[in-house]
Backbone as JSON, one array per atom type, in Angstrom:
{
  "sequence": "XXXXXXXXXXXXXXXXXXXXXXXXXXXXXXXXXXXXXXXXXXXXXXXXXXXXXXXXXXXXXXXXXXXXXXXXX",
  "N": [[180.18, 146.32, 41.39], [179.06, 144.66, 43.14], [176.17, 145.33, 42.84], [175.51, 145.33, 40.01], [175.71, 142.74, 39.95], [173.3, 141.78, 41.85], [171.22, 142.88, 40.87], [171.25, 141.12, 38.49], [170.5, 139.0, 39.41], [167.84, 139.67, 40.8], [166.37, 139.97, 38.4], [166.61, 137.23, 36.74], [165.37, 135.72, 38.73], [162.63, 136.8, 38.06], [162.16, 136.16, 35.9], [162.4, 133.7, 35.99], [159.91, 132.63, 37.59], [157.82, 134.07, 35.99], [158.35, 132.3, 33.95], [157.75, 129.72, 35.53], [154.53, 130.64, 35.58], [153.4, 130.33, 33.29], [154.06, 127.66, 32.52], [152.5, 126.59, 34.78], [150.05, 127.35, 34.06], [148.72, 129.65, 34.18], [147.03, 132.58, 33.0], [147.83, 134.38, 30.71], [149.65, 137.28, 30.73], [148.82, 140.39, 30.23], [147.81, 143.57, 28.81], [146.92, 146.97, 30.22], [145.21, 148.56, 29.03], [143.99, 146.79, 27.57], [143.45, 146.28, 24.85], [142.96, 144.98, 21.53], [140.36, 143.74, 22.17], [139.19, 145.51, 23.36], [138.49, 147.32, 21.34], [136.81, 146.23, 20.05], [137.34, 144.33, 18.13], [138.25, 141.15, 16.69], [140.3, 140.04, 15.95], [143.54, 139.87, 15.16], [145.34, 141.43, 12.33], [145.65, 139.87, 9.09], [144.27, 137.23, 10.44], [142.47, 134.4, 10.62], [139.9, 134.43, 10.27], [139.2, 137.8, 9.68], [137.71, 140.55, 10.47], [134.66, 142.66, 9.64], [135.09, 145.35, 9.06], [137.93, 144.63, 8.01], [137.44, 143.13, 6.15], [135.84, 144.55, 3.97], [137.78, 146.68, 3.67], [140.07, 145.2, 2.19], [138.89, 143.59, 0.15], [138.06, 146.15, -1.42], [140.92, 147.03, -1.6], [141.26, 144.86, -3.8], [139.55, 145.2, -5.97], [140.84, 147.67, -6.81], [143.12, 147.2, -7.28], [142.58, 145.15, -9.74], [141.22, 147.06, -11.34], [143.48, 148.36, -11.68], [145.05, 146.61, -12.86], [143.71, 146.33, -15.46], [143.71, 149.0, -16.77], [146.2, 148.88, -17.57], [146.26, 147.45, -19.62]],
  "CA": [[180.01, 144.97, 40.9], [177.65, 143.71, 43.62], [175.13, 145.85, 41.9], [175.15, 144.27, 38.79], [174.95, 140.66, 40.35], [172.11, 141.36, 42.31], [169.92, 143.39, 39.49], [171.25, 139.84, 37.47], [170.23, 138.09, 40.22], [166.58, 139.81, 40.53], [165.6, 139.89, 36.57], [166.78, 136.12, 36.42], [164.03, 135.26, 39.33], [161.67, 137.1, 38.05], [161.69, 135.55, 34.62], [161.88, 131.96, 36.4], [158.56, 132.98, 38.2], [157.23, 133.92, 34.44], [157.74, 130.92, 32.99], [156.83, 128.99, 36.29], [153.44, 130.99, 35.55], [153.37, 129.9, 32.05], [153.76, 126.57, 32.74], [151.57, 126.35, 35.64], [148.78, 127.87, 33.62], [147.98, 131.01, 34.58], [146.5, 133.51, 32.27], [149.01, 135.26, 30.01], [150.13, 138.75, 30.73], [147.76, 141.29, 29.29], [148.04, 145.1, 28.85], [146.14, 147.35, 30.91], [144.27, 149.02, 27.86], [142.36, 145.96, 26.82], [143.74, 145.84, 23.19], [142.18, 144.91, 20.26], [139.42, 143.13, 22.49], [138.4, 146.68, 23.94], [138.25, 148.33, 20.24], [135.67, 145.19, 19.32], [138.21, 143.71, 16.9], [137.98, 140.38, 17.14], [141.18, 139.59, 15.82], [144.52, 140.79, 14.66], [145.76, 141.7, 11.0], [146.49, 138.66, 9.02], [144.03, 136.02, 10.97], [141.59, 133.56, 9.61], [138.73, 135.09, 10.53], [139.2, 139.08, 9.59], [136.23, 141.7, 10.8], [133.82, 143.16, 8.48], [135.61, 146.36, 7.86], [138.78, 144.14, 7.0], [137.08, 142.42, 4.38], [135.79, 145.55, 3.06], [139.34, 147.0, 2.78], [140.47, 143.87, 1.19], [137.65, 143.72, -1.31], [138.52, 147.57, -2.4], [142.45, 147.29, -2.19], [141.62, 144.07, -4.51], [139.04, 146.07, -6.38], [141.56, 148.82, -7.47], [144.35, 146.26, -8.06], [141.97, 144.9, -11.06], [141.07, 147.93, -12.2], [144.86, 148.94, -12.44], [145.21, 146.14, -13.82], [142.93, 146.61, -16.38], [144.37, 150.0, -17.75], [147.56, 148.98, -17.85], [146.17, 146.4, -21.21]],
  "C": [[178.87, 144.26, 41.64], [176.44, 144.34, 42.94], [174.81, 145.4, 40.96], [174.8, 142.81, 38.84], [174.06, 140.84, 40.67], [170.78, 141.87, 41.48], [169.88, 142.07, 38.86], [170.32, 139.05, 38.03], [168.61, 138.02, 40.28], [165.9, 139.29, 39.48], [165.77, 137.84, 36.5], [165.1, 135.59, 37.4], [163.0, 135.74, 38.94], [161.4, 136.6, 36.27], [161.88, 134.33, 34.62], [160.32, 132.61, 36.97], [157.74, 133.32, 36.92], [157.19, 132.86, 34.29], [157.52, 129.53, 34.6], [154.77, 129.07, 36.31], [152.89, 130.22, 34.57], [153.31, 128.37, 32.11], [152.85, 125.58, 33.51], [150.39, 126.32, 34.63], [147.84, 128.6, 33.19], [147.67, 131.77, 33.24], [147.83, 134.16, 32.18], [149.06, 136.95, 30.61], [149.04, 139.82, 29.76], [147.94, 142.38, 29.64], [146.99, 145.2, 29.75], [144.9, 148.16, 30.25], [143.27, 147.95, 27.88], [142.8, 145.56, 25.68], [143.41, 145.86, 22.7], [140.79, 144.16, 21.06], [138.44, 144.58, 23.07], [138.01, 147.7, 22.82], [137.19, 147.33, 19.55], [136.15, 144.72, 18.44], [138.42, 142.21, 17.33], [139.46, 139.69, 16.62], [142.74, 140.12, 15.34], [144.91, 140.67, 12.94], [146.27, 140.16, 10.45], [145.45, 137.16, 9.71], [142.99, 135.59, 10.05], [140.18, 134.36, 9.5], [138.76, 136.71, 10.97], [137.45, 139.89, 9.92], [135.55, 142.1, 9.55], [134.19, 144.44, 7.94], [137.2, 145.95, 7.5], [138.51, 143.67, 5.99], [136.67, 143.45, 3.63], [136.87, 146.34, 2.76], [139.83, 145.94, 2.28], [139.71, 143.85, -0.47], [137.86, 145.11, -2.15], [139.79, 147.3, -2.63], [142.36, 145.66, -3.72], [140.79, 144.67, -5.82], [139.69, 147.02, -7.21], [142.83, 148.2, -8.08], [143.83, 145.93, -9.32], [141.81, 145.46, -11.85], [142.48, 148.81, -12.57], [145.26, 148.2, -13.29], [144.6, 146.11, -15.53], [142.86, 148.06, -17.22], [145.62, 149.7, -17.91], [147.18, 148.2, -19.45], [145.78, 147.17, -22.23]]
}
């Protein structure tokens, strides 16, 4: 049983000390890869401002949608 309190006990301080970070200021948590900022992607799936080979898959998957549409008549 003391085992389990004091693991409780750890994880609890260490996710006050998170959001003491968070609130302070500090720079968010970031992988050690890099992410999508180290593959030159400037943004993720879905944002306002998509990359140039998202808009070109967009523009084809909308592209082939038309033209399905357009045998189905």
């Amino acid at each position: 049983m003391t085992i389990y309190l004091l693991t409780f006990i750890i994880v609890a301080l260490l996710i006050v000390a998170m959001a003491v970070g968070v609130m302070v200021g500090r720079k968010p948590i970031a992988g050690s890869c890099g992410g999508l900022g180290k593959l030159g992607l400037e943004c993720e799936m879905g944002c306002e401002n998509p990359c140039e080979k998202r808009l070109a898959r967009q523009k084809a998957a909308e592209e082939a949608r038309l033209a399905a549409e357009a045998t189905k008549q």
